[in-house]
C-alpha positions as CSV (number, residue, x, y, z in Angstrom):
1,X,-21.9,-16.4,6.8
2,X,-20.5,-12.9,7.2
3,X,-20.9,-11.0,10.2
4,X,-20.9,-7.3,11.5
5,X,-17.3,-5.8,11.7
6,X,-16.5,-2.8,14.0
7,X,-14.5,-0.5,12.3
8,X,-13.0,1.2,15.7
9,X,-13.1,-2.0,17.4
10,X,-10.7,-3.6,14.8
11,X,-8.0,-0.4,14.9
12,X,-8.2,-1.1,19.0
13,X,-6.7,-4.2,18.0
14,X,-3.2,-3.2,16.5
15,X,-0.6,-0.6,16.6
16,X,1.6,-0.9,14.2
17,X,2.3,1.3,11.3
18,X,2.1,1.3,7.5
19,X,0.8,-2.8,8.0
20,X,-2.6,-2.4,6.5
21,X,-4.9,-5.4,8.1
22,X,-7.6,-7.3,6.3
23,X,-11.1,-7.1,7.6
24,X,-13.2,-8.5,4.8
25,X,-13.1,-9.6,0.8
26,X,-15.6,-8.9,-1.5
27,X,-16.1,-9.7,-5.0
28,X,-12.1,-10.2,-5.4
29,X,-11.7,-7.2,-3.8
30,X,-10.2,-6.8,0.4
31,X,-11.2,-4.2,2.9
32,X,-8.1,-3.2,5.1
33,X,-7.3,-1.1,7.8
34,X,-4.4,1.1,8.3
35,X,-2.8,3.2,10.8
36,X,0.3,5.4,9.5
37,X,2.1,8.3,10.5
38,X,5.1,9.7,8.7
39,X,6.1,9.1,4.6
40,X,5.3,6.4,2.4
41,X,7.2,5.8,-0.6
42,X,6.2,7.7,-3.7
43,X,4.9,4.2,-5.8
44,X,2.0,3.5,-8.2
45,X,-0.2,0.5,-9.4
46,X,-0.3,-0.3,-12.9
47,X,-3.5,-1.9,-12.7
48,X,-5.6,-0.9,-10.3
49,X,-7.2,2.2,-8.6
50,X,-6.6,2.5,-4.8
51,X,-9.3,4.0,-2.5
52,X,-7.9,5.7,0.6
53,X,-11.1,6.7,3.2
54,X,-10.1,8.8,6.3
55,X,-11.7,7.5,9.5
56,X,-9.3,9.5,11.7
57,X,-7.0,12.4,10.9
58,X,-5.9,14.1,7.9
59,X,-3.9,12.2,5.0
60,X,-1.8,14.2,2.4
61,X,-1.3,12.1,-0.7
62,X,1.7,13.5,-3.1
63,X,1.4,13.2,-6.5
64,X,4.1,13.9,-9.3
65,X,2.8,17.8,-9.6
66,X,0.4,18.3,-6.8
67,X,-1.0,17.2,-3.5
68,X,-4.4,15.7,-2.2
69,X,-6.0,16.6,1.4
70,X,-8.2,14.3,2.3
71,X,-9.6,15.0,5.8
72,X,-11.6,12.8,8.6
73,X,-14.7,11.3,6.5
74,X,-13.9,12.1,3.5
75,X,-12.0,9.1,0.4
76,X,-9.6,9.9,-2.6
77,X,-9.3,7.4,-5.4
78,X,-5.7,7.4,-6.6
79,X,-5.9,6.8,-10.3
80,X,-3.9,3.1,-12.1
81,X,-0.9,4.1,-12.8
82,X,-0.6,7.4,-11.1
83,X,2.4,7.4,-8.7
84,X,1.8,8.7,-4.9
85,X,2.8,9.0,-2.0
86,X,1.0,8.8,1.1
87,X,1.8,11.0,4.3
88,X,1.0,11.9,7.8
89,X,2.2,14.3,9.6
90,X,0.0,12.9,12.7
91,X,-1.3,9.4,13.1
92,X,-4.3,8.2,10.4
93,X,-6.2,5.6,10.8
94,X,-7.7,4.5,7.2
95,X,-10.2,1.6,5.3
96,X,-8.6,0.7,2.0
97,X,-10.2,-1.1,-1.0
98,X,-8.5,-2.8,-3.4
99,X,-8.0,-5.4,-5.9
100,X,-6.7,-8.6,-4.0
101,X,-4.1,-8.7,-6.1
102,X,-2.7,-5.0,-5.1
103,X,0.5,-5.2,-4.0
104,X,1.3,-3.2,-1.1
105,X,4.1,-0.8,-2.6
106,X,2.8,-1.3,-6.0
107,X,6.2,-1.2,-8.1
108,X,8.5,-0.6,-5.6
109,X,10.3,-3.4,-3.0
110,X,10.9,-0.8,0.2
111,X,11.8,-2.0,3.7
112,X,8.1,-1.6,4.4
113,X,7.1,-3.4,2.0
114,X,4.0,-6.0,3.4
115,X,3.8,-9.7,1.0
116,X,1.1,-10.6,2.7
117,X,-1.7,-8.7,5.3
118,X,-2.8,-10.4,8.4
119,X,-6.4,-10.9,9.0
120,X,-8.3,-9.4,12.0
């Protein structure tokens, strides 16, 4: 049986960056969180659409001709197949949905490149 899940009390309980955590699945989908500050790499997914909600901050997601500012509250749905790039000039913290098969970096193996997200 599922439970209630805290969205701020499950960010209290990590720091690091760019390591988006699983909270919940869903119809072979995942709910993560995310903090991040700084550049992602520019990457796309060939099969799925990405979801990208703002619970804190502002996120700026680069795309191959224009950019995205998707403020506190508000979510952006990155198109399959579009390439982007993610960035924060000050820390975000975010809820992600996607497909459980989404890979992290999509088609690109970076040094910040997560295999497989920790549950919280």
């Amino acid at each position: 049986m599922s439970s209630v899940i805290n969205i701020k009390e499950k960010l209290g309980l990590f720091t690091d960056q760019w390591s988006p955590k699983k909270v919940a699945e869903l119809n072979g989908q995942q709910v993560l969180l995310a903090k991040i500050q700084g550049e992602f790499v520019f990457h796309k997914h060939d099969n799925e659409d990405e979801l990208f909600m703002v619970m804190k901050g502002q996120l700026q997601i680069d795309l191959e001709d224009s950019s995205v500012i998707v403020n506190e509250g508000e979510f952006y749905v990155v198109p399959k197949g579009v390439p982007h790039k993610p960035i924060a000039k000050e820390e975000v913290h975010l809820l992600l949905f996607e497909p459980l098969s989404t890979k992290h970096t999509g088609d690109v193996v970076a040094d910040i490149t997560v295999e497989t997200y920790e549950s919280i």
